[in-house]
PyMOL CGO cylinders between C-alpha atoms (Angstrom):
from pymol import cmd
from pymol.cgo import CYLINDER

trace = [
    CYLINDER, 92.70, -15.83, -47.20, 89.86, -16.64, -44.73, 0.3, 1, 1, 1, 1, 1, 1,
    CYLINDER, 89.86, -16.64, -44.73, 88.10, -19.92, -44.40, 0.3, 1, 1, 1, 1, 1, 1,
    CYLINDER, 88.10, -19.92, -44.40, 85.51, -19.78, -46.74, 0.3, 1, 1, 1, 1, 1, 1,
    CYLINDER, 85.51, -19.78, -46.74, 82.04, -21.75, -47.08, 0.3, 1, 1, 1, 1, 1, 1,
    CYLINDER, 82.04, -21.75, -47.08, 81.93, -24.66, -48.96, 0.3, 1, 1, 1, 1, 1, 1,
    CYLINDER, 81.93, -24.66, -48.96, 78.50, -24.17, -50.39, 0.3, 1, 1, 1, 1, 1, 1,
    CYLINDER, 78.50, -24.17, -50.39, 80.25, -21.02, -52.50, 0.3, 1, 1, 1, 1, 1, 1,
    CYLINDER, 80.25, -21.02, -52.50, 82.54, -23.67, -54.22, 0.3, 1, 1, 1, 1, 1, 1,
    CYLINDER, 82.54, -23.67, -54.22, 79.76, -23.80, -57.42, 0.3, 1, 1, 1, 1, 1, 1,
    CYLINDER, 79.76, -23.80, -57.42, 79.89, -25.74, -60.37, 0.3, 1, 1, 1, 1, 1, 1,
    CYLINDER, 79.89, -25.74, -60.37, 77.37, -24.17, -63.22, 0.3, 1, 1, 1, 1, 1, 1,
    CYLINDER, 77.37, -24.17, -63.22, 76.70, -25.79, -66.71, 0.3, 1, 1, 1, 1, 1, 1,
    CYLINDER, 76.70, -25.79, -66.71, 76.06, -23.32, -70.03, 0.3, 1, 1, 1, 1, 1, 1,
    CYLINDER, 76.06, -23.32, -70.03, 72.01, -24.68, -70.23, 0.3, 1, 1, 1, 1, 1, 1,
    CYLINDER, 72.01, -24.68, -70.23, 71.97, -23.80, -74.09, 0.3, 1, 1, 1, 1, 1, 1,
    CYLINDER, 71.97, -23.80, -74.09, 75.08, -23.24, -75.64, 0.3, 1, 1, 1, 1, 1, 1,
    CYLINDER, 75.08, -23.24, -75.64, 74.70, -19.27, -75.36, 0.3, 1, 1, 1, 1, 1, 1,
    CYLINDER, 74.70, -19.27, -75.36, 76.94, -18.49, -72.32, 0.3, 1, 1, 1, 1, 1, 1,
    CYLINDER, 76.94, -18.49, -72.32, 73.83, -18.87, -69.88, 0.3, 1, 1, 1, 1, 1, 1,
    CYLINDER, 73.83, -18.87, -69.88, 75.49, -20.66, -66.89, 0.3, 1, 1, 1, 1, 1, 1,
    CYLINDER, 75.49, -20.66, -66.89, 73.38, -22.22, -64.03, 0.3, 1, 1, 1, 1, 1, 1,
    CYLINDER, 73.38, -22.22, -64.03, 74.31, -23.82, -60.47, 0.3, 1, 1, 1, 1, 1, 1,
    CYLINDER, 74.31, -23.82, -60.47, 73.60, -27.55, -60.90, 0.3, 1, 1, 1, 1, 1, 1,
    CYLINDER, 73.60, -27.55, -60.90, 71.21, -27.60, -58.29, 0.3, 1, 1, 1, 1, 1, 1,
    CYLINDER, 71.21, -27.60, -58.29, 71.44, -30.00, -55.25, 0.3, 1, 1, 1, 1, 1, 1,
    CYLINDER, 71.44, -30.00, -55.25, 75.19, -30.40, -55.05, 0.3, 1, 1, 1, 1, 1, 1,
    CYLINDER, 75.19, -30.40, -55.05, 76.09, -30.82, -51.93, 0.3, 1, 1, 1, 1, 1, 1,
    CYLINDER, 76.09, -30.82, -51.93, 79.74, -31.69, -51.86, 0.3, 1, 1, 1, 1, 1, 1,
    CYLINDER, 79.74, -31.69, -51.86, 82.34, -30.58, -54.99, 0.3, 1, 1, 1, 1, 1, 1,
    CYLINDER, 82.34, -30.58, -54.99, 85.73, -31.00, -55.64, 0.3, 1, 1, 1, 1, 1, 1,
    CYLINDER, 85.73, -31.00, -55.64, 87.95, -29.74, -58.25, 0.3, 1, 1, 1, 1, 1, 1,
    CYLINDER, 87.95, -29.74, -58.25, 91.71, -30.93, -59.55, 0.3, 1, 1, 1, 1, 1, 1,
    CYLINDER, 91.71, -30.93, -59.55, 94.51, -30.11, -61.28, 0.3, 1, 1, 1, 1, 1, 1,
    CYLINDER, 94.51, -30.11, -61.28, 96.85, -32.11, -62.93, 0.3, 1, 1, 1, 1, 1, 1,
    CYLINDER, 96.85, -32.11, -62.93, 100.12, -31.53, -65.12, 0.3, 1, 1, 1, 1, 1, 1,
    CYLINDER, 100.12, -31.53, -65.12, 102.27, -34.44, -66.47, 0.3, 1, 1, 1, 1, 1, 1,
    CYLINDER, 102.27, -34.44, -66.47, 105.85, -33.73, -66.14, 0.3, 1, 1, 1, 1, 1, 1,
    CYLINDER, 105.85, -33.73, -66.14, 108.08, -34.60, -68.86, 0.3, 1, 1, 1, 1, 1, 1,
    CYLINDER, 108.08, -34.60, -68.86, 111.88, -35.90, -67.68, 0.3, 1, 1, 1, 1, 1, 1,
    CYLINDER, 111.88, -35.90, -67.68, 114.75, -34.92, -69.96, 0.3, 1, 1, 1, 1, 1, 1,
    CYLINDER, 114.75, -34.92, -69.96, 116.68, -36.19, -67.34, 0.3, 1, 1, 1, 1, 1, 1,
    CYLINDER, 116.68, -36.19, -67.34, 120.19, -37.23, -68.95, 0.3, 1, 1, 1, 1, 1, 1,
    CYLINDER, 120.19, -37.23, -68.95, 124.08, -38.43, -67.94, 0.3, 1, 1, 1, 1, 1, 1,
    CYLINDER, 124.08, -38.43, -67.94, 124.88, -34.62, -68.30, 0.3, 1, 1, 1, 1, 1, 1,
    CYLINDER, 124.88, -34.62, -68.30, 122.24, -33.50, -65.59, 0.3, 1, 1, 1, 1, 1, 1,
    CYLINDER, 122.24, -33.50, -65.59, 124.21, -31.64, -63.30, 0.3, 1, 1, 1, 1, 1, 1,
    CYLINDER, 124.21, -31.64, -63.30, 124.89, -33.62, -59.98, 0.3, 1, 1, 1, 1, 1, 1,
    CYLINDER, 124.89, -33.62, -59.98, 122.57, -36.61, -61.57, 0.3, 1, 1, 1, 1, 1, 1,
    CYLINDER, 122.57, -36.61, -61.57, 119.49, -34.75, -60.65, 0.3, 1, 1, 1, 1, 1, 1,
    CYLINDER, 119.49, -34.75, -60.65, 116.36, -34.99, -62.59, 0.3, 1, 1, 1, 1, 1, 1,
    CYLINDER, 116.36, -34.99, -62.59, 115.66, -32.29, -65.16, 0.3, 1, 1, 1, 1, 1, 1,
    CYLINDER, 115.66, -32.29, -65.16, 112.44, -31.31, -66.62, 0.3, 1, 1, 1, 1, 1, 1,
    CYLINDER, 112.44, -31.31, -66.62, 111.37, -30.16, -69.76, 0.3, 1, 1, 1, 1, 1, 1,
    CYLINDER, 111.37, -30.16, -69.76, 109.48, -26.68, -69.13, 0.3, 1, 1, 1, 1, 1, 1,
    CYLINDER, 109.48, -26.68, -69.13, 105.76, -26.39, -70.09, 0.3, 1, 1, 1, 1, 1, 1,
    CYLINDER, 105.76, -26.39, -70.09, 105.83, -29.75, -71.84, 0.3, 1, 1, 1, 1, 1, 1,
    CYLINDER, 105.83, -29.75, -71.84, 102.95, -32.52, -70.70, 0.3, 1, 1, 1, 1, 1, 1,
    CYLINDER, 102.95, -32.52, -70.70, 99.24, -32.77, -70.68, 0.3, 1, 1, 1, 1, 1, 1,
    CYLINDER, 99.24, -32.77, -70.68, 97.31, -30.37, -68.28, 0.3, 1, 1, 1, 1, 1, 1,
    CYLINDER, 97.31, -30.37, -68.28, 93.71, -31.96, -67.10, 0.3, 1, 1, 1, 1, 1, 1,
    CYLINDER, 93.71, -31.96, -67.10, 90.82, -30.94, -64.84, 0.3, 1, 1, 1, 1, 1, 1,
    CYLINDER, 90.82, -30.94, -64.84, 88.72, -32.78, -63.40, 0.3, 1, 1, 1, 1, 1, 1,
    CYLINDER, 88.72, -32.78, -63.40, 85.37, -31.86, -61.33, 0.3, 1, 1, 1, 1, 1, 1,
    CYLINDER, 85.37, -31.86, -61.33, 83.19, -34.65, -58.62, 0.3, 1, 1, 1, 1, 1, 1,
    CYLINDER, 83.19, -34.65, -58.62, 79.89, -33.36, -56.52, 0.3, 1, 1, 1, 1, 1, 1,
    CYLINDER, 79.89, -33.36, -56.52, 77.52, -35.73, -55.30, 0.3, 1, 1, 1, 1, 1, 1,
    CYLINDER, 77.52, -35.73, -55.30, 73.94, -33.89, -53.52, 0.3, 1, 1, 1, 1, 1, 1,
    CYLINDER, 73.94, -33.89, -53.52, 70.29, -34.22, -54.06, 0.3, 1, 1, 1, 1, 1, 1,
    CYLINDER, 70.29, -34.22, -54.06, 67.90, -34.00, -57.04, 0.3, 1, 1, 1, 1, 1, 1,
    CYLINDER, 67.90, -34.00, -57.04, 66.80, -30.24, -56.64, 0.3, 1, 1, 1, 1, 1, 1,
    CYLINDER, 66.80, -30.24, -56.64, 65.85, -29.01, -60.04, 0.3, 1, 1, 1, 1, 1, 1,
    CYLINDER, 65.85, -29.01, -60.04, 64.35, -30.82, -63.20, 0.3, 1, 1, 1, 1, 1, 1,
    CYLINDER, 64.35, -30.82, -63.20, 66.23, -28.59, -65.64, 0.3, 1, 1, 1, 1, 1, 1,
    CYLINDER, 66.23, -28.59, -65.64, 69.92, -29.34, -64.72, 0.3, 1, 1, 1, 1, 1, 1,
    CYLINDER, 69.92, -29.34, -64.72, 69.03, -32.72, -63.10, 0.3, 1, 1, 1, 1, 1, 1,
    CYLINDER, 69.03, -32.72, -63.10, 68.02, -33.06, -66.81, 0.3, 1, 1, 1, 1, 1, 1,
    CYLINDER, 68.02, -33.06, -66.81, 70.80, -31.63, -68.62, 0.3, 1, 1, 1, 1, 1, 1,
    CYLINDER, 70.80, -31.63, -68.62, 73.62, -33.07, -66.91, 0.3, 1, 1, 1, 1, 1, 1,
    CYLINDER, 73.62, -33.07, -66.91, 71.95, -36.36, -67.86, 0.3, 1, 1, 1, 1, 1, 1,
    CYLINDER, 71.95, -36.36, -67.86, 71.32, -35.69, -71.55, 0.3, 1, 1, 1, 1, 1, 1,
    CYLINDER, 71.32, -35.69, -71.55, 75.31, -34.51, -71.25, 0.3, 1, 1, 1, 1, 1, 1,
    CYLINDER, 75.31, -34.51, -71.25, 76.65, -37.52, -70.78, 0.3, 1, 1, 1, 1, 1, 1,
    CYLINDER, 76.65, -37.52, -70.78, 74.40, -39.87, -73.06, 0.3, 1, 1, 1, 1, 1, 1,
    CYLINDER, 74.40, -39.87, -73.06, 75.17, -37.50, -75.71, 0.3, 1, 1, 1, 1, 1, 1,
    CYLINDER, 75.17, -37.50, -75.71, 78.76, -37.33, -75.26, 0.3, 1, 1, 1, 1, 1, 1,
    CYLINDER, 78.76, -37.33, -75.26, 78.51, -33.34, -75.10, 0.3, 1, 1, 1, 1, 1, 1,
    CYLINDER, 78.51, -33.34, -75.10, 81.39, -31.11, -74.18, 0.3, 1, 1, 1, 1, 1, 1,
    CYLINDER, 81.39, -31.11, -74.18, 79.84, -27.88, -73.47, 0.3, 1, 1, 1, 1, 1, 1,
    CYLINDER, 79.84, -27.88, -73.47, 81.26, -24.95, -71.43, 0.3, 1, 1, 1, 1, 1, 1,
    CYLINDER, 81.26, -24.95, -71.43, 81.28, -25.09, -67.40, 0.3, 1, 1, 1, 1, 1, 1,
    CYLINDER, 81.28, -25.09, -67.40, 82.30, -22.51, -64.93, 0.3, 1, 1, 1, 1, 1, 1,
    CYLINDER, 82.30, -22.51, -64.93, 83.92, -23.36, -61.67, 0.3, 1, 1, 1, 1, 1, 1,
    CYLINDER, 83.92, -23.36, -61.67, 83.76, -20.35, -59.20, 0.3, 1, 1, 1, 1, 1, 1,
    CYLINDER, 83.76, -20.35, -59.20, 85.95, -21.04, -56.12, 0.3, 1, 1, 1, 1, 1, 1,
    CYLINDER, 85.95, -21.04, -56.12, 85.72, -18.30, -53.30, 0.3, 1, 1, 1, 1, 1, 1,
    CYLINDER, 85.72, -18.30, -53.30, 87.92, -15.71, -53.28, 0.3, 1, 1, 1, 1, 1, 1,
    CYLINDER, 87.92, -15.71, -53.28, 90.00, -17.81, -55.51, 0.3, 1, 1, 1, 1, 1, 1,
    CYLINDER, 90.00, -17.81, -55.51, 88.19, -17.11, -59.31, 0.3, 1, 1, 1, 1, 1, 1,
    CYLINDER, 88.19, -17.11, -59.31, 86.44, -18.62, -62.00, 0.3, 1, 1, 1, 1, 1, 1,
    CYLINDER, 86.44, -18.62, -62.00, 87.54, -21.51, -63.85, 0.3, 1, 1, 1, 1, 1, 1,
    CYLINDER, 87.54, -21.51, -63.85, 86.01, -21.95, -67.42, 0.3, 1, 1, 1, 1, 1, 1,
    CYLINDER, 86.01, -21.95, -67.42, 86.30, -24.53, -70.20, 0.3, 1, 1, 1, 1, 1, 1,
    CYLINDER, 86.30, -24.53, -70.20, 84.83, -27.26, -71.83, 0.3, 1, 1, 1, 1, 1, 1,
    CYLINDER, 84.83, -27.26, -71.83, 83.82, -30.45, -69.63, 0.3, 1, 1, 1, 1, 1, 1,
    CYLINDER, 83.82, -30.45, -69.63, 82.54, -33.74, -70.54, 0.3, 1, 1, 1, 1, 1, 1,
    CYLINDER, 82.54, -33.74, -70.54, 80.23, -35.59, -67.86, 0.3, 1, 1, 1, 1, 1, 1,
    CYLINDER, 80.23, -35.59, -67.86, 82.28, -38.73, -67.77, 0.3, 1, 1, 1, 1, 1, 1,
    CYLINDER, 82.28, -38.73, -67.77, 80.30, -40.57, -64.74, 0.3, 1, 1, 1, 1, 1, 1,
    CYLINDER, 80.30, -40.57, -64.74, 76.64, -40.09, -62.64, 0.3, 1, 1, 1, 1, 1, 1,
    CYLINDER, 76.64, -40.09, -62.64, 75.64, -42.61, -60.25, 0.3, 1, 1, 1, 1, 1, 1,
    CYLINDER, 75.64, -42.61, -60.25, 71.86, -42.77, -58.49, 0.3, 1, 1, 1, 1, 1, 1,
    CYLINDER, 71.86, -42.77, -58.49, 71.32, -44.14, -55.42, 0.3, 1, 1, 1, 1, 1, 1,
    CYLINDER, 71.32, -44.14, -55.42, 68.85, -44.21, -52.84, 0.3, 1, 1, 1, 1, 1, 1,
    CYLINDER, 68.85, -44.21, -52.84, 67.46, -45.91, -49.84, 0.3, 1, 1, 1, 1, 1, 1,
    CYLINDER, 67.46, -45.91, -49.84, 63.91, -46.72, -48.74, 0.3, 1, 1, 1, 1, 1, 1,
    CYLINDER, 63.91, -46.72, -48.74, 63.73, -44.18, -45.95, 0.3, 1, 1, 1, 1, 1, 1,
    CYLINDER, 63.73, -44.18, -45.95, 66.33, -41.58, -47.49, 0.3, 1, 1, 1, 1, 1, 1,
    CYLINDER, 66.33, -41.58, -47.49, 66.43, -39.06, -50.58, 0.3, 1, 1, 1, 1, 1, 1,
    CYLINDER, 66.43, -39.06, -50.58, 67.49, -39.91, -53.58, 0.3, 1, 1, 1, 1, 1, 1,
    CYLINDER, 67.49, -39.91, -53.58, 71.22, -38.71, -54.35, 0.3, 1, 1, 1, 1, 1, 1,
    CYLINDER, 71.22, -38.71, -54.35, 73.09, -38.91, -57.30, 0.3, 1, 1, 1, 1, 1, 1,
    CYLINDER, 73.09, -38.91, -57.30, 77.22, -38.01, -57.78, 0.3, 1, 1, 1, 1, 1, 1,
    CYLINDER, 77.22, -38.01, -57.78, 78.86, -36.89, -60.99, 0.3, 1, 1, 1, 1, 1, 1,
    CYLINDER, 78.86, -36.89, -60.99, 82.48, -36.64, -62.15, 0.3, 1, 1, 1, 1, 1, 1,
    CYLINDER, 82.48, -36.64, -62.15, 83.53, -34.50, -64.92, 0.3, 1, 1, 1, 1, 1, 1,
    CYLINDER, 83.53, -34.50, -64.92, 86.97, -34.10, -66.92, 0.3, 1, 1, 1, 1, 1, 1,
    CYLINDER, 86.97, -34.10, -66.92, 88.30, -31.05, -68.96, 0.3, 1, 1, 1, 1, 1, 1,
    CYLINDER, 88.30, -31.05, -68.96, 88.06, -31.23, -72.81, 0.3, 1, 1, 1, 1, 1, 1,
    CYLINDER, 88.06, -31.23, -72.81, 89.51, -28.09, -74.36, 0.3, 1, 1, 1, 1, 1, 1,
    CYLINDER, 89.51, -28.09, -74.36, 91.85, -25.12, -72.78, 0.3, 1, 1, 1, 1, 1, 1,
    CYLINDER, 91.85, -25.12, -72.78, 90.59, -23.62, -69.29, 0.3, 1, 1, 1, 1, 1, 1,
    CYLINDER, 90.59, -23.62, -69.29, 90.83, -20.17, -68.52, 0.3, 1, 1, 1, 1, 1, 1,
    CYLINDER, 90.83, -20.17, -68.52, 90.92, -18.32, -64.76, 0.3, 1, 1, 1, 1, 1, 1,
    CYLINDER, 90.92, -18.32, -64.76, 89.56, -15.25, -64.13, 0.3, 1, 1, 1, 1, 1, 1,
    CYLINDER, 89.56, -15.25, -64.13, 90.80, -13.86, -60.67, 0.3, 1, 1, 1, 1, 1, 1,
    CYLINDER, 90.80, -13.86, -60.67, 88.04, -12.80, -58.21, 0.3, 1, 1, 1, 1, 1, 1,
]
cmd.load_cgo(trace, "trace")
């Protein structure tokens, strides 16, 4: 795989509830993790005393960060009403040449800040809520 840009790494939020997926404007920086919990099962029969674990068992999470620039009213707007509401609506993660990541995401921080001869900037951190899919680019 080539080095890719990071500006292609793009986070989009379903505006309505209807599928229709935007870019939340402005980011300028974005991350995205996985985690899986293991589960040990480890016991005096484990063969040579080394630690066993239990196959598919333990909590899978996502989680999402970006931090940029307000660009655009309508998901400046909406990621905002997202997390005073509490809502849990679908995102898509497209990561070059990797795929797209899809699921449910709650907004579960922003931060504002600002400085009197600078832009304002604001950073946002979601985590998963529901199954994620991957579809392969």
């Amino acid at each position: 795989m080539a080095a890719q840009n990071g500006k292609d790494l793009l986070v989009k939020v379903d505006m309505n509830g209807s599928g229709l997926f935007e870019t939340i404007a402005g980011l300028r920086a974005t991350r995205v993790s996985f985690n899986a919990e293991s589960v040990d099962v480890t016991s005096l029969e484990s063969q040579g005393g080394w630690r066993e674990l239990l196959s598919g068992a333990g909590v899978k999470s996502a989680s999402i960060s970006g931090s940029g620039v307000f660009k655009d009213a309508g998901t400046d707007e909406r990621a905002r009403q997202l997390f005073f509401d509490g809502e849990t609506p679908g995102f898509q993660i497209i990561i070059p040449d990797f795929g797209i990541v899809e699921g449910a995401f709650q907004v579960t921080g922003i931060e504002y800040a600002g400085s009197h001869n600078g832009e304002a900037t604001y950073e946002m951190s979601m985590a998963s809520a529901g199954a994620l899919t991957f579809t392969a680019l």
